[in-house]
C-alpha positions in Angstrom: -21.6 -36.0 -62.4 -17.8 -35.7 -62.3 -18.3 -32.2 -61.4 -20.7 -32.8 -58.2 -18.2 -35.8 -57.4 -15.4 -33.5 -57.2 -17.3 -30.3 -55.1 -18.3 -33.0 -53.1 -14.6 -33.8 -52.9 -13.3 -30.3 -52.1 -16.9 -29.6 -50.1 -14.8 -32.6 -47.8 -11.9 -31.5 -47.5 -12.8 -27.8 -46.9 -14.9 -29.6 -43.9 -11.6 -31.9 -42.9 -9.1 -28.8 -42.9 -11.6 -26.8 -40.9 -12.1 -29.7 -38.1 -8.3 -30.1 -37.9 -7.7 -25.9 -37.7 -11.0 -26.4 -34.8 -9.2 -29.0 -33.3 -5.5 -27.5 -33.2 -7.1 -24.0 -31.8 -9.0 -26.5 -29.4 -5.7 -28.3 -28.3 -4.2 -25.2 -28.3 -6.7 -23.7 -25.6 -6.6 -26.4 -23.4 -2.8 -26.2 -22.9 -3.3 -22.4 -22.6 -6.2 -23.0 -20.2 -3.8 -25.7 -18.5 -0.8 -22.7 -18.4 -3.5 -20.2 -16.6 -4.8 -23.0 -14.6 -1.3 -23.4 -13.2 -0.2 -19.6 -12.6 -3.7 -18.9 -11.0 -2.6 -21.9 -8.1 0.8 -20.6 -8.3 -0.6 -17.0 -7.2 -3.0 -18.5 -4.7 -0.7 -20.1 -3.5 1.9 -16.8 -2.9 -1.4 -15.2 -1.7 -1.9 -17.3 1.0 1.5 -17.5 1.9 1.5 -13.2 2.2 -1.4 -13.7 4.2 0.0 -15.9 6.5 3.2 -13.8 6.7 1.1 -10.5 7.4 -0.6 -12.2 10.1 2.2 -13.2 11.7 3.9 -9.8 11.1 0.1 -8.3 12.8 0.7 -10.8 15.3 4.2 -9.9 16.6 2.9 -5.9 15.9 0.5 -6.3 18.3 2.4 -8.3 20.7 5.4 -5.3 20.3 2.9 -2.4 20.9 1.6 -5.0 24.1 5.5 -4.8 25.5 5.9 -1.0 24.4 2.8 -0.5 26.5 4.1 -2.5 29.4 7.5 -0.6 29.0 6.2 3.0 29.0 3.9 2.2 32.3 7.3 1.0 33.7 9.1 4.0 32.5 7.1 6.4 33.9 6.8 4.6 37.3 10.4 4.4 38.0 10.3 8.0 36.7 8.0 8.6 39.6 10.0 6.7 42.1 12.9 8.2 41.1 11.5 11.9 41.4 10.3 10.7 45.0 13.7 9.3 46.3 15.1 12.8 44.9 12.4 14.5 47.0 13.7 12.2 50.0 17.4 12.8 49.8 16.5 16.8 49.5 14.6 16.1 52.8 17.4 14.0 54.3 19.9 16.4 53.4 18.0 19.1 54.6 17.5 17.6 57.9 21.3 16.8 58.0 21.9 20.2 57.3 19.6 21.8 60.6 21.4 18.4 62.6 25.2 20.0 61.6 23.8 23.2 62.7 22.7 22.6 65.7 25.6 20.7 66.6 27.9 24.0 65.2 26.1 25.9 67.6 27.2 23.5 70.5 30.6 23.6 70.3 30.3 27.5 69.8 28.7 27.9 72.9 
């Protein structure tokens, strides 16, 4: 009888050691899990802020090509003006030119 009474014994404290090893790897997960928990919103919450900052950064992209547009229409209409007051002078000059002649062949005469 002594002998059941004492496997019973070590039958119960096999059982109580293995509850307080399930329970430590239990405690132990949950302050993992708690760890993760807390890196995973710390990631989200760098995610969203380099989300946020790309669509800003897409924003102002966009709104730079918008004003590189707008610039290079300018660009090439000044250019255009700027060939046609050239063309204007060459004309004016011209005409100055055939005036001075005209005039050199007045006081020749």
């Amino acid at each position: 009888m002594e002998a059941v009474q004492e496997q019973g014994i070590d039958s119960l404290a096999h059982l109580e050691e293995r509850i307080t090893r399930a329970v430590q790897a239990i405690t132990s997960l949950r302050n993992e899990n708690s760890q993760l928990q807390q890196s995973l919103k710390a990631v989200q919450d760098e995610l969203k802020s380099a989300n946020s900052a790309r669509s800003e950064f897409e924003a102002r992209a966009s709104q730079f090509e918008k004003e590189r547009n707008e610039l290079g229409q300018k660009i090439k209409h000044l250019s255009e003006e700027l060939d046609d007051l050239r063309g204007e002078r060459k004309q004016v000059r011209t005409r100055i030119e055939k005036l001075l002649s005209q005039l050199d062949l007045l006081s020749a005469s």
